[in-house]
C-alpha positions in Angstrom: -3.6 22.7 -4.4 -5.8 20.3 -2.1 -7.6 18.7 -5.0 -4.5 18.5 -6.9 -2.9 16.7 -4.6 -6.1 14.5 -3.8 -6.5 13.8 -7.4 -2.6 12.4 -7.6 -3.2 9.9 -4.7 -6.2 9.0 -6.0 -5.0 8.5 -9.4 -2.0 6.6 -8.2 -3.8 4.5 -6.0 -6.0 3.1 -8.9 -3.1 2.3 -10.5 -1.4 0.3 -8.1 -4.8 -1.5 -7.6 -5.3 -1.8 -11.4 -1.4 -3.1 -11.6 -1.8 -5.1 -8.8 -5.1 -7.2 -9.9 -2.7 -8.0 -13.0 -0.2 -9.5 -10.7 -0.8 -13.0 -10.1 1.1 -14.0 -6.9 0.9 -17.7 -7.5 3.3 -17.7 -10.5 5.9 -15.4 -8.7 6.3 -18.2 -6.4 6.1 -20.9 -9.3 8.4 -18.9 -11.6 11.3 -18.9 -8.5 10.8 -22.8 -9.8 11.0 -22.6 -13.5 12.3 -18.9 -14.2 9.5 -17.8 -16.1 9.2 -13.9 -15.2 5.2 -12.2 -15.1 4.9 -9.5 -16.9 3.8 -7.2 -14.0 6.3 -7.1 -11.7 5.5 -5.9 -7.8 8.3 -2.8 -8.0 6.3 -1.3 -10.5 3.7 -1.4 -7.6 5.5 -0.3 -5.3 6.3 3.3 -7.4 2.5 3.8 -8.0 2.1 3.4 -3.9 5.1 5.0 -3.2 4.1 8.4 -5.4 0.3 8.0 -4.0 2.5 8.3 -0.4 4.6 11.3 -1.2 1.2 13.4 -2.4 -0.4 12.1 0.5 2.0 13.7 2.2 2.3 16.8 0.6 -1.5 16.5 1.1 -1.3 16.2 5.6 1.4 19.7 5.6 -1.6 21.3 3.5 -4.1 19.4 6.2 -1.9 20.9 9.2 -2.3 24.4 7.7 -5.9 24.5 7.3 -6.9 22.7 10.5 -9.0 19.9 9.5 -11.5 17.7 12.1 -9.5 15.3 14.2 -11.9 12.7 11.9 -10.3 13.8 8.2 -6.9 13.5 9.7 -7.3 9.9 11.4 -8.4 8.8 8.0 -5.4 10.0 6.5 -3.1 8.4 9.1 -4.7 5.1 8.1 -4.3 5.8 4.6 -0.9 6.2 5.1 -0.5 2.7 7.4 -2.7 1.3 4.3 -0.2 2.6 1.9 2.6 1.3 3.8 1.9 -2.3 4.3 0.7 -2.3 0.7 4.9 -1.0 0.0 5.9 -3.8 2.3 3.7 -6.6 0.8 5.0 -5.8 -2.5 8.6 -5.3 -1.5 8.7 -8.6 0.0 7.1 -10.1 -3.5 10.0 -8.3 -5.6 12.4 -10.0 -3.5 10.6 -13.2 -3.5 10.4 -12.6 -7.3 14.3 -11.2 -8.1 16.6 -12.1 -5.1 18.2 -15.3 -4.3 17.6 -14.9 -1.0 14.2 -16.5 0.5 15.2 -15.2 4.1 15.4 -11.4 2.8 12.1 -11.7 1.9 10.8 -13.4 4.7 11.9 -10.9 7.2 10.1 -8.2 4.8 7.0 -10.2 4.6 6.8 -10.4 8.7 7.4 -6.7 8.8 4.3 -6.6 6.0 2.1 -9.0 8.3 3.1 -6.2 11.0 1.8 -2.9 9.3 -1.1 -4.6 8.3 -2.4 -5.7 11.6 -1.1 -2.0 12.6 -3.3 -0.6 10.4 -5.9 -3.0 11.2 -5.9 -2.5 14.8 -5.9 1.5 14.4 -8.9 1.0 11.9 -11.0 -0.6 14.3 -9.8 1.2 17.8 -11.0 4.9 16.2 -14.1 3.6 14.4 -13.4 4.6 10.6 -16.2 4.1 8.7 -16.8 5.1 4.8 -17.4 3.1 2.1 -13.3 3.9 0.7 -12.1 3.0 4.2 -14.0 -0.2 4.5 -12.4 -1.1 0.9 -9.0 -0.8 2.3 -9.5 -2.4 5.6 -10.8 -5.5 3.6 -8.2 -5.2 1.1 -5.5 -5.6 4.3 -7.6 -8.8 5.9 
């Protein structure tokens, strides 16, 4: 059940990542000038983080049971702040994207600024290191 679970976040990560690289930021804010839509739009991001969330999870109760080292589970905690901000970032883009309404998505993108440095500042207090981690941190920055 572990690896299954594993597996789906891991899965669903790469595809938000592998959506998200197809998403080009700059002509969400140029199409709110000339109503071109992208073809990737950020909501379909934010399902791929929000199911790679809900196995994760799934994934701590499992954690809880078996006892893990304090270590395994701080790295899941800032998976979970990573995970987050990355639902906030592209919450805030869908609005910028779809809604008429700049200050909607303004207040979500401050709350996005938030969980990153969040995550950033518990990344760096507990000394995460691993190659996946590192990926993420930068990712946020």
């Amino acid at each position: 059940m572990k690896l299954k679970l594993k597996a789906t976040v891991d899965r669903n990560l790469l595809q938000a990542k592998l959506l998200a690289s197809k998403l080009n930021v700059q002509n969400i804010f140029a199409s709110k000038m000339s109503g071109h839509q992208d073809s990737v739009r950020p909501q379909n991001i934010v399902r791929f983080f929000e199911k790679a969330l809900k196995a994760m999870k799934s994934q701590k109760q499992q954690v809880e049971k078996d006892n893990l080292d304090p270590m395994s589970i701080m790295l899941g905690e800032f998976t979970e702040k990573y995970i987050e901000a990355q639902i906030s970032l592209y919450i805030a883009l869908h609005y910028i994207q779809d809604s008429n309404s700049i200050r909607q998505a303004l207040v979500i993108l401050q709350n996005s600024h938030y969980q990153i440095e969040s995550a950033l500042e518990f990344y760096e207090q507990n000394g995460l290191k691993g190659d996946k981690v590192k990926e993420m941190a930068n990712e946020l920055q």
